[in-house]
Each structure stands twice: as C-alpha cells, then as structure tokens.
N, C-alpha and C positions, 0 to 999 in steps of 0.2 A: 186492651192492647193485643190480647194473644187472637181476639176474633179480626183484627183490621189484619194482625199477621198471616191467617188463613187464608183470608180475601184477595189477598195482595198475593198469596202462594197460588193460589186455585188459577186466579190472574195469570201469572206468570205463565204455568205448565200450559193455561191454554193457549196464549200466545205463541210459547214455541213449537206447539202442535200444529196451529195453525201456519207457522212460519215456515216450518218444514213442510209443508203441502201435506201434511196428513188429513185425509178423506174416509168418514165411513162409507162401508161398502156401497156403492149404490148413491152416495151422493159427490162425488168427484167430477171435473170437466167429462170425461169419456163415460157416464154414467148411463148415457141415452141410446137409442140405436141407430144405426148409421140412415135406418129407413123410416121416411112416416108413415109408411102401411107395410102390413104384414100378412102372409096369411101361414096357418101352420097344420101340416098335412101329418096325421097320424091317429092313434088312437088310446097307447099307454098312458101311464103316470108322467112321464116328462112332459110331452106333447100339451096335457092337462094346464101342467105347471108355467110351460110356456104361453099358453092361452090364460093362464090368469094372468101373468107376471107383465108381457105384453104393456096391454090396457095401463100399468101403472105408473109406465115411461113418459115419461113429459113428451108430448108431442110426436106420441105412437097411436096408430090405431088397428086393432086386428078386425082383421078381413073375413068374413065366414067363409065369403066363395069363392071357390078354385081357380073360379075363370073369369075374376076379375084381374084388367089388365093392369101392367103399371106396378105391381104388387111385385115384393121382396118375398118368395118363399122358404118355407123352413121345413123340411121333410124328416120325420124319425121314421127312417127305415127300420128298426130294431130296438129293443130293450131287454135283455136279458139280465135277469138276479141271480144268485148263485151263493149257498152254503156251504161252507166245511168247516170242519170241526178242527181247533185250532189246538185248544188243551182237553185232557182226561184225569179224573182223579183217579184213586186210587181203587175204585171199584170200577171202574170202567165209564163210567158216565161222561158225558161230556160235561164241560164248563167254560168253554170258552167258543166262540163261533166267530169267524170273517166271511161277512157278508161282501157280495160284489156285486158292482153295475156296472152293465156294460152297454152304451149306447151310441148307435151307429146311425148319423143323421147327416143332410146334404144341403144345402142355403143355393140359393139363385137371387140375382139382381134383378131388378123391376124388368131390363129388358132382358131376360132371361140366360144372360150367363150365371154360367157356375161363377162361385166364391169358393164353395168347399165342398166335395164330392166324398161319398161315402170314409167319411172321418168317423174315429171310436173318441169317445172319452168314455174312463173309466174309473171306478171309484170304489174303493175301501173302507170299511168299516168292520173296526171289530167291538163284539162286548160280550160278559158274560153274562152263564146261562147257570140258573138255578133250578136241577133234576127235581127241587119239590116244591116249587112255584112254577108247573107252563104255561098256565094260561098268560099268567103276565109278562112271562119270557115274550111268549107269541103275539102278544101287543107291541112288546119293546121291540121286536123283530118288525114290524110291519112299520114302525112309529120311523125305525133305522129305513127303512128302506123308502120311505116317502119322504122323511129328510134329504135324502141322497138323491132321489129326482128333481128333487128340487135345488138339490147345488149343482146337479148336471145342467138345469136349465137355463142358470146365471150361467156357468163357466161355458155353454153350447154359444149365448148370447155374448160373452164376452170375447169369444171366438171370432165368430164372424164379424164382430164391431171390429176388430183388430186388423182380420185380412181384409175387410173391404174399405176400409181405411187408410190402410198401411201397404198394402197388398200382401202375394203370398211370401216376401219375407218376412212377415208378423208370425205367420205359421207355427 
C-alpha cells in the first residue's frame, strides 16, 4: 500500500510541475535560438563555450567563417575576471574571495543589423580560500571561473533570443 501511495505522490508532484509550465533549463518552448546559423567571433572562455553550446540546439548550426552570408553573428568584444578578497582571518590571510566576470559582446541579424551592441553581462561568485591548501584553492578558482563563462554563454544566448524575438523591449 505505502509503495502504490509513493507512486501515485511522485505522479502527482510531477503533473503539477508540469501543469505549471515548469521547464528545465534548456528544455522550455524558448529553449532554441531565434537563428539557424551562427557564427561566433572571439577567442576567450565564453566565445569557446558558445562554440560548444551552439551545435547543441536543436536546429542550430555554427558557422566557422566570418564571411559567410546570411549568418546571425555573435561578437565577444571582451572578457575580463577579477579578484578581491572578500574576508580575512585573524592573522591576516584571506579566506574568502569574489570572483568576477565581465563580458562585453554585440549580436547582428543574418542581414546584418544590430540586435545588441556592446552589451556587459556580468557575473559573481564567491568562495572560500584555504591559506594551507592553494594548489586546490587554485583549481577551485579556475573550475569558478569556467562555470561562470559558461552561464554567461546561456544568459548572452538568452539574451539575444529575447530582443530578437521580442524586440528591444525584452532588453
């Protein structure tokens, strides 16, 4: 009895998740991008991230070359990271760090208007830092920071799906 009552509970919660339009990330109606070719001009960690992520969208294809026409581009003008020390113990060391990213990127429509011209998203994170483990501090730091281009690339992508969709009141 108590396992048909689990079934029948499991049942339920997901019906109402689904009832309410709840979507994991990336699988929602607006999940796709508003273009089926792409090309993405840059050379950082984002740019990378968007060159994978691209490819994974149902009925996206990324573009190697610049001067192919027709193509929606996506320009990372910039990428800056950025440390400061957030807490100190009582010997002076740090232990705590907010990491930042700062990414400054421009979208154009196949026939070559703007969508979005030198637009920042920017992104925080903090964590702590242990003065008698760095090497793995220094992992954890790199591991933060490559997470973090990589939710800039979804939220860059969720961006421009928004204004070129919606126009620039989605902004």
């Amino acid at each position: 009895m108590t396992a048909l009552l689990r079934r029948l509970t499991a049942l339920l919660l997901i019906s109402l998740l689904a009832a309410c339009g709840f979507h994991l990330r990336g699988q929602g109606p607006n999940s796709g991008f508003a273009f089926p070719e792409a090309y993405v001009d840059g050379n950082g960690g984002v740019a990378q991230q968007l060159r994978l992520y691209l490819p994974l969208l149902p009925n996206v294809k990324l573009v190697k070359d610049a001067t192919t026409k027709g193509v929606a581009k996506i320009s990372i003008a910039g990428e800056a990271t950025n440390s400061t020390v957030l807490t100190i113990n009582s010997s002076g060391q740090a232990t705590e760090y907010l990491t930042s990213l700062v990414v400054t990127f421009s979208a154009w429509r196949p026939d070559g208007t703007a969508i979005m011209e030198g637009q920042q998203v920017t992104l925080s994170r903090s964590y702590s830092y242990d003065p008698n483990n760095p090497i793995a501090m220094t992992g954890e730091s790199n591991r933060l920071v490559k997470d973090m281009q990589q939710d800039a690339s979804q939220l860059i992508l969720r961006r421009i799906n928004a204004v070129a969709t919606h126009g620039q009141d989605a902004h």
